[in-house]
C-alpha positions, 0 to 999 in steps of 0.5 A: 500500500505504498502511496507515492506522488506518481500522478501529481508530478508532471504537471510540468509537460512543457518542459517535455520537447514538443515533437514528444506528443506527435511520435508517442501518437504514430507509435500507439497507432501502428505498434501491434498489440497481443491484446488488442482483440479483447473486449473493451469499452469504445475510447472516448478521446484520441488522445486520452482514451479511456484514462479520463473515465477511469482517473476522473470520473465524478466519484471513484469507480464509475465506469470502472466499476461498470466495465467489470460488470459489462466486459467481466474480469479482464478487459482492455483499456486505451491508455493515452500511448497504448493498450492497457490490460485491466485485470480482476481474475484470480487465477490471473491476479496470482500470477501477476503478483506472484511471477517474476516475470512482472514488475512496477511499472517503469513510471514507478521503479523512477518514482520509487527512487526520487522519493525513497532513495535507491537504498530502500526496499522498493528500489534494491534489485529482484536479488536483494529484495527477498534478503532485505525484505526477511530482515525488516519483517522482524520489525513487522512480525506479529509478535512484534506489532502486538508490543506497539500496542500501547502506542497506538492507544495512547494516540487514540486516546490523544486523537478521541481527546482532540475530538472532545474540544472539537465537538461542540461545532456542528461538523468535524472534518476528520481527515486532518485530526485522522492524518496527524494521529497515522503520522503520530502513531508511524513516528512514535512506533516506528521510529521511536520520535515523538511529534515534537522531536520529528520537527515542524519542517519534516511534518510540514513537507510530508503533509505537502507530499500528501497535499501533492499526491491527492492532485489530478488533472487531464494535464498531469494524466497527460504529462505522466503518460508521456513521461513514462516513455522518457529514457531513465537518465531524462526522467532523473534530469526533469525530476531535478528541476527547479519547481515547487513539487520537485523540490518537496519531493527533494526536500521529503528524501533529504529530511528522511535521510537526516532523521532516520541516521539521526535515530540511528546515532542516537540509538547506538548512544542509547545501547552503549549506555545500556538503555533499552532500544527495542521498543520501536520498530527501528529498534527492533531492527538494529538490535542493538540489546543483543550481545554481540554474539548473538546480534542479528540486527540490520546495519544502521545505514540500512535501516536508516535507507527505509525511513522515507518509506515508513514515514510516507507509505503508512500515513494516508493509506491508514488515515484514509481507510478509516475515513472512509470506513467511518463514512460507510458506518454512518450509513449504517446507524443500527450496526453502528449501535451493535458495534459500539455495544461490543467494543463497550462490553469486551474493551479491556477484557478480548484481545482485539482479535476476538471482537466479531464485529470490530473485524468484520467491520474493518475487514468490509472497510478494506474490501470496499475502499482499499486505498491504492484501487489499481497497481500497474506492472510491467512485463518484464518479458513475454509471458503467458498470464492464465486465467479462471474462466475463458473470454471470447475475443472481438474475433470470436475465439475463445481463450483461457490465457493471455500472451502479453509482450514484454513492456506490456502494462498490466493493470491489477484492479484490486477494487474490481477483484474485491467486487466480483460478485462471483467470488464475494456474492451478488451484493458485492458492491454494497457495504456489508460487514455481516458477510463476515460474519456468516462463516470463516470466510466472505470469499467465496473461492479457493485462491488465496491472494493477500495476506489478510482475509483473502483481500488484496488491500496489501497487494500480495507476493513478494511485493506484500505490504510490509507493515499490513499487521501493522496497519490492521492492528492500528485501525483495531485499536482507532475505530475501538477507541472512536466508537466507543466514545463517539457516534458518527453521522453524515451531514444533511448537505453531504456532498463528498465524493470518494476520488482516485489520486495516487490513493483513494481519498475523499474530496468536498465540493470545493475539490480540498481533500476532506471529510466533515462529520456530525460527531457527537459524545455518546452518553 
């Protein structure tokens, strides 16, 4: 669930060499396609073709939604400069996230390094990444996640007590109090760092890379279409530019790098004077309690690497599940009522886990709104993608696999996954949280895609949402501690429409990022 940037960056197409626009045309036009007889809806623009519809409509699954249910789990889209393959089948999702033969797409392998640093795990090379990837799973273990637990209540017991001299206006947005906890929560768990100790200038600019990432416009959809064809080294050159997003982009990668070695020194400071040092994640990660006999911890400069990634990638995408989440509870007042009657009687005396309803509701929250809705790779060579059932080409043969060419973009549509109705039941698209109630599990398939209740919110394969425990015991512990104390409810003028921008978000009608609620102190 890594939200970056992507989108929001190349507004400056200007800068982009005019005869760009006219070659990436021909090219599109006349470059054969393995894909090109699958059924797919007409393209609206030339230029654009399907990608308004899908990036821009007025609220998040439009016409994505009824593409699935016109053309069935996998389908074509026209890109801006080609063909894009949409895919929700599980048979073919397994392979795609599972295969070797796929990556990120080459828009996002450059992001990742702008933004994380060639270091981080979403840049190190295929051979590095399972290695790495073991290591900093210590930090992200079950058991390992259950010792954060007191952090993450007492930042719920500070976000509930914001909430408390909020309420007496008639509605609270929110977005803001919900992002500055998620922040609170990364930097007390993760790093060891109260907000104050984070700095002003650090929280300040990753607010402005949220603020960066949750703009969309036809301009920048075009400028990234093009910009996605640019050679590696003119991609590295434009990113250097002196503009205003550049620069926070820069200045998010810098303030990282000092922190995360900054924590580091102080936590080698911290063991020699024998204090304890593994009460956070990073702590957990270098080890530094251990004897140096039986020392397993990940050198500093390391752990120090993936500071950009923890700071940026767990923010929002909690932030805004739970958003959305509590939205989809307001609608539903008597499970709302059910749900608070729960937390009230097992608060203190059920482990999180044992709380049916909790875990059905947030369960429903990611199944509905998984954040990052769509996640493009990239075939990194020809390959052959199976699939559950066959489809019938434009020309009428009917196939059960797909051939894709080497650079092919192929779309894993994890909202469409989650919505088939024949793997979650004819009324997939309505939130539900009792259908996790009716047996072990809602799907109704034997695949075993994500990590967690056979959901692809985490994605899943080796590129699996490192902090996915994380994240789930997290929004345990915020909707427990906010429901308990408070009931939610849409204004009567509620005009707030969920959007895709990098993650999925919600917007107000003045196009600000936001989310105002009636919240009232229960008795």
């Amino acid at each position: 669930m890594s939200p970056f940037p992507v989108h929001s960056l190349w507004f400056s197409i200007a800068l982009i060499p005019a005869t760009a626009l006219p070659v990436l045309l021909i090219y599109t036009i006349f470059r054969p396609s393995t894909i090109r007889n699958i059924p797919g809806p007409p393209s609206q623009s030339w230029i654009f073709g399907n990608t308004l519809q899908l990036l821009l409509p007025t609220q998040y699954g439009d016409y994505e939604f009824r593409w699935l249910k016109s053309y069935g789990p996998v389908y074509r889209l026209k890109n801006c400069f080609g063909d894009r393959l949409m895919v929700a089948d599980p048979a073919a999702l397994n392979c795609i996230v599972n295969s070797p033969h796929f990556k990120p797409s080459p828009m996002q392998e450059n992001m990742f390094e702008i933004l994380f640093g060639r270091e981080s795990l979403s840049c190190v090379s295929v051979q590095e990444h399972k290695a790495l990837r073991a290591a900093l799973n210590v930090g992200f273990s079950a058991v390992a996640v259950r010792s954060y637990q007191s952090i993450f209540e007492k930042a719920a017991a500070r976000l509930t007590e914001e909430l408390e001299n909020s309420s007496s206006t008639s509605t609270i947005d929110i977005c803001p109090l919900l992002g500055f906890a998620m922040l609170s929560t990364i930097g007390e768990a993760v790093l060891g760092q109260s907000p104050e100790e984070l700095g002003e200038e650090l929280i300040r600019n990753n607010f402005e890379i949220v603020a960066v990432a949750a703009s969309q416009s036809r301009q920048q959809i075009l400028a990234e279409a093009i910009a996605s064809h640019l050679p590696t080294w003119l991609f590295r050159a434009v990113a250097r530019l002196p503009t205003g997003t550049f620069k926070t982009v820069r200045d998010a990668k810098r303030l990282a790098y000092e922190l995360g070695n900054r924590i580091v020194q102080e936590k080698l400071v911290a063991a020699k004077e024998g204090l304890d040092t593994d009460s956070d994640v990073f702590g957990v990660l270098l080890n530094l309690n251990a004897s140096s006999t039986t020392r397993t911890g990940l050198p500093g400069n390391v752990v120090a690497a993936q500071t950009a990634v923890f700071m940026i990638a767990g923010q929002e995408t909690t932030a805004n599940t739970i958003t959305l989440g509590l939205r989809a509870l307001a609608r539903l007042p008597e499970f709302q009522a059910e749900l608070r009657s729960e937390i009230t009687a097992k608060a203190g005396n059920a482990p999180y886990d044992g709380m049916p309803l909790l875990n059905a509701f947030i369960k429903e929250s990611l199944r509905m709104f998984p954040v990052v809705p769509i996640d493009d790779r990239c075939a990194r060579e020809d390959t052959v993608i199976p699939l559950s059932e066959k489809i019938t080409l434009s020309t009428g043969e009917e196939i059960s696999q797909i051939h894709v060419e080497k650079g092919q973009v192929v779309s894993v549509a994890i909202a469409a996954f989650q919505r088939l109705e024949s793997r979650w039941g004819e009324d997939a698209h309505e939130f539900n949280p009792n259908r996790w109630l009716q047996g072990s599990s809602a799907y109704k398939g034997a695949e075993g895609l994500g990590p967690y209740a056979n959901l692809m919110s985490f994605l899943g394969g080796p590129h699996v949402c490192l902090g996915w425990r994380f994240a789930v015991l997290e929004m345990q512990v915020f909707i427990c501690e906010l429901v308990r104390q408070f009931s939610f409810a849409l204004p009567e003028d509620d005009n707030v429409r969920v959007r895709l921008a990098t993650t999925l978000h919600t917007v107000m009608a003045s196009g600000q990022t936001g989310s105002p609620m009636i919240v009232s102190r229960v008795s």
